[in-house]
N, C-alpha and C positions, 0 to 999 in steps of 0.2 A: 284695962287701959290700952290705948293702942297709941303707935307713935306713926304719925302723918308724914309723909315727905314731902315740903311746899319748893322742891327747885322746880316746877312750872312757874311759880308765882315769881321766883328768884330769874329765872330766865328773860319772862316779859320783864320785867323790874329792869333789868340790865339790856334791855333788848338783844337779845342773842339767841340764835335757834339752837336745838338742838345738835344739831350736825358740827358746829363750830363748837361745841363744849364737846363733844366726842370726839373731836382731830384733839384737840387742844389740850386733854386730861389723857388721852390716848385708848381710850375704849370705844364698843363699836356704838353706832347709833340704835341698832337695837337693846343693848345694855340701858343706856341713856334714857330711851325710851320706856323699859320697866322701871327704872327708879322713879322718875315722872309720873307714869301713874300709878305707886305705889305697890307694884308687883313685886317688890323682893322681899324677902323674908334677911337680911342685913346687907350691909355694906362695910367693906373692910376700911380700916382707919384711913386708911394712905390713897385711897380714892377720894375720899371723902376731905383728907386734905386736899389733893389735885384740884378737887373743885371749887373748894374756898378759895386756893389761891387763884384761880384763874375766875373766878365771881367777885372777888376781893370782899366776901364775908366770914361768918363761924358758923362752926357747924349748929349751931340755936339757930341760926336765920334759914335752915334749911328741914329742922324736923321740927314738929310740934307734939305735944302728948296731948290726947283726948280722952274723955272718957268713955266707953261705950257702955251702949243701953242698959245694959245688963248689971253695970255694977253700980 
């Protein structure tokens, strides 16, 4: 199983670029930009609240589980 991170999807959703959720949660725009395309291997609770609150969702509106091929 893999777990997806849809804040690109949450971003356009809310229109808001990335640059303004990195001033806004206070990490850098490249940070931003790995979570986006799914390049980190986790995210610490309290970022990830950061971001809910300032997207005004939960953290379900922002990961998905998937299955992969293999299983």
């Amino acid at each position: 199983m893999d777990i997806v991170v849809t804040l690109d999807v949450m971003l356009a959703t809310r229109k808001m670029r990335s640059k303004e959720l990195a001033e806004r949660i206070g990490l850098s725009e490249q940070n931003v930009s790995l979570l986006k395309s799914g390049k980190v291997r986790g995210i610490r609770f309290d970022t990830l609240a950061r971001i809910c609150d300032v997207l005004g969702c939960q953290p379900g509106d922002l990961l998905c589980r998937t299955k992969d091929e293999t299983g």
